[in-house]
C-alpha positions as CSV (number, residue, x, y, z in Angstrom):
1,X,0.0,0.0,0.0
2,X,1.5,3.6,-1.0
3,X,0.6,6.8,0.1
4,X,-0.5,9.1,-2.8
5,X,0.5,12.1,-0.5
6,X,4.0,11.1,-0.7
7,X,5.9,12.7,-3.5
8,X,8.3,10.5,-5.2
9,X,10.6,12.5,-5.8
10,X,11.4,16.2,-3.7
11,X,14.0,18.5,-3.5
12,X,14.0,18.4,0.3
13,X,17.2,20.6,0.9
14,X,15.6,23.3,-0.5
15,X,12.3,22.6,0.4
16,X,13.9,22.3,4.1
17,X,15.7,25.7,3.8
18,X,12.8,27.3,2.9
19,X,11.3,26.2,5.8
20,X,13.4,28.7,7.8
21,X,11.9,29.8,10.9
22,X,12.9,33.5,9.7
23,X,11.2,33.0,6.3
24,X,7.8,31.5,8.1
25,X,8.1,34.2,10.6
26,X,7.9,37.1,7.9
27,X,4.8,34.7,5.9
28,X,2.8,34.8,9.5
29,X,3.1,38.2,9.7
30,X,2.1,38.7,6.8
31,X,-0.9,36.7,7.1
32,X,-2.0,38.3,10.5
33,X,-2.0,41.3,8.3
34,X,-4.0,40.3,6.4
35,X,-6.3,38.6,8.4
36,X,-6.6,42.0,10.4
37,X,-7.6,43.8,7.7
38,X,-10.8,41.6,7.0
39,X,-11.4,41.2,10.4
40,X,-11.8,44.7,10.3
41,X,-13.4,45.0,7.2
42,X,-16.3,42.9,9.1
43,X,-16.6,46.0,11.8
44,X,-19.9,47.9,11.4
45,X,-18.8,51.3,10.6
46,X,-19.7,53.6,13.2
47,X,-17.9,51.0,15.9
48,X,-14.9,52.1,17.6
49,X,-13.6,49.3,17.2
50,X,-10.2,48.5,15.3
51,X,-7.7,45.6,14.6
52,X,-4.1,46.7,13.5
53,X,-0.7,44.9,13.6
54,X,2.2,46.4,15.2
55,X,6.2,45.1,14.1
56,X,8.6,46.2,16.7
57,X,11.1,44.9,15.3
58,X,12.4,41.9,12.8
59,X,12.0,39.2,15.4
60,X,8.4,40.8,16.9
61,X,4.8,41.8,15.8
62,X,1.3,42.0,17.4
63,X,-1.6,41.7,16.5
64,X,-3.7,44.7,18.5
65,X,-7.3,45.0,18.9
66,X,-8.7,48.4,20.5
67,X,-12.1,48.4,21.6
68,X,-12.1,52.3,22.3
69,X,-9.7,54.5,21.6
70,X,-10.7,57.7,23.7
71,X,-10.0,55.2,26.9
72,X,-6.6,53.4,25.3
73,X,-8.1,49.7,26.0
74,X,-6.7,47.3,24.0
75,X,-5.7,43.7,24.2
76,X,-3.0,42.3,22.0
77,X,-2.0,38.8,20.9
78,X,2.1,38.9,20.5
79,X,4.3,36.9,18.1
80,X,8.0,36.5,19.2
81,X,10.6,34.7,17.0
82,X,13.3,33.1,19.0
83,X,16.3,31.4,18.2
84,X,14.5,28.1,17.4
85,X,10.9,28.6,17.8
86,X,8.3,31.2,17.3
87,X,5.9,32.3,20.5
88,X,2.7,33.4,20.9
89,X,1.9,35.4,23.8
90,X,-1.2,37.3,25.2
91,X,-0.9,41.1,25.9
92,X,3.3,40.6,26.2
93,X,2.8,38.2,29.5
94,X,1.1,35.3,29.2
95,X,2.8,32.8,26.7
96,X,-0.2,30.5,25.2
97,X,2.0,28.3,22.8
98,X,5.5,28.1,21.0
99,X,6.3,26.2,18.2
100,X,8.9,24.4,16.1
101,X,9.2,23.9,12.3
102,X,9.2,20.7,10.2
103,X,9.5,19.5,7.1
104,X,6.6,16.4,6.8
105,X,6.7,13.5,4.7
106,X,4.7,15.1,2.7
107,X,7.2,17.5,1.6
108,X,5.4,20.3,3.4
109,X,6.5,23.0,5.5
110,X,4.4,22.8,9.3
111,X,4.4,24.5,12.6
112,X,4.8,22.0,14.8
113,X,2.6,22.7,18.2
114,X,2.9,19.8,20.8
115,X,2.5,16.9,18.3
116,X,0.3,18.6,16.4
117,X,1.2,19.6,12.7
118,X,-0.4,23.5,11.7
119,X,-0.4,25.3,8.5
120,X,-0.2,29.0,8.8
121,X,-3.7,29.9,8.6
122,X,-4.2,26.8,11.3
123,X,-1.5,28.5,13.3
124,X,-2.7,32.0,13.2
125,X,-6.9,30.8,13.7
126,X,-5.6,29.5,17.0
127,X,-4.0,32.7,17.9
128,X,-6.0,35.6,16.9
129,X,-9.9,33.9,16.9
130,X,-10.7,34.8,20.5
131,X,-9.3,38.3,19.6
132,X,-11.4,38.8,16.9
133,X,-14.5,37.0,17.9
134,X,-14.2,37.0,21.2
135,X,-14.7,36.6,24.4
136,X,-11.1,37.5,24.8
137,X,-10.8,36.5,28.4
């Protein structure tokens, strides 16, 4: 029995060197960016509220969402690069998951949380849904 998923033949070295925690990093960012900007797209117009992303620097972004400006509250989800992972924190303190990179049999770059394989958009779902949907407790 074979597994069709399996490519036959793949370039892995490159394929693994792509799958640089520095290159997946900047694609995450990215992402949240984007995912932001509909998120706030789905805000009824007259709301205070807003969702931007913040870098800090190269190895650092956040993913803010003020519910009134006037009064300065906002809660953030944080993504930290580290030597060989990337974080995910709540409001800078509370670290809610970190996680490695792989290269799968498939031939397909993964963040790997616990023993669970993500894609990006699996990655950043689990990060910034509360945030955007709430309750963000």
């Amino acid at each position: 029995m074979t597994n069709d998923k399996v490519p036959e033949q793949l370039k892995w070295v490159h394929a693994r060197a792509q799958c640089s925690l520095p290159h997946v990093f900047k694609e995450l960012e990215q992402g949240a960016r984007d995912d932001a900007e509909e998120a706030q797209s789905l805000v009824p117009e007259r709301s205070e509220l807003r969702f931007s992303v913040a870098t800090t620097s190269s190895h650092r972004f956040s993913v803010v969402r003020t519910d009134d400006p006037m009064s300065g509250t906002s809660r953030s989800i944080d993504f930290l690069l580290t030597k060989d992972q990337i974080e995910v924190y709540r409001d800078y303190s509370e670290l809610l998951y970190s996680a490695s990179l792989t290269l799968n049999d498939e031939g397909k770059c993964r963040l790997k949380v616990g023993d669970k394989e993500l894609t990006q958009w699996q990655f950043r779902r689990t990060a910034l849904e509360k945030l955007f949907f709430g309750p963000f407790d």
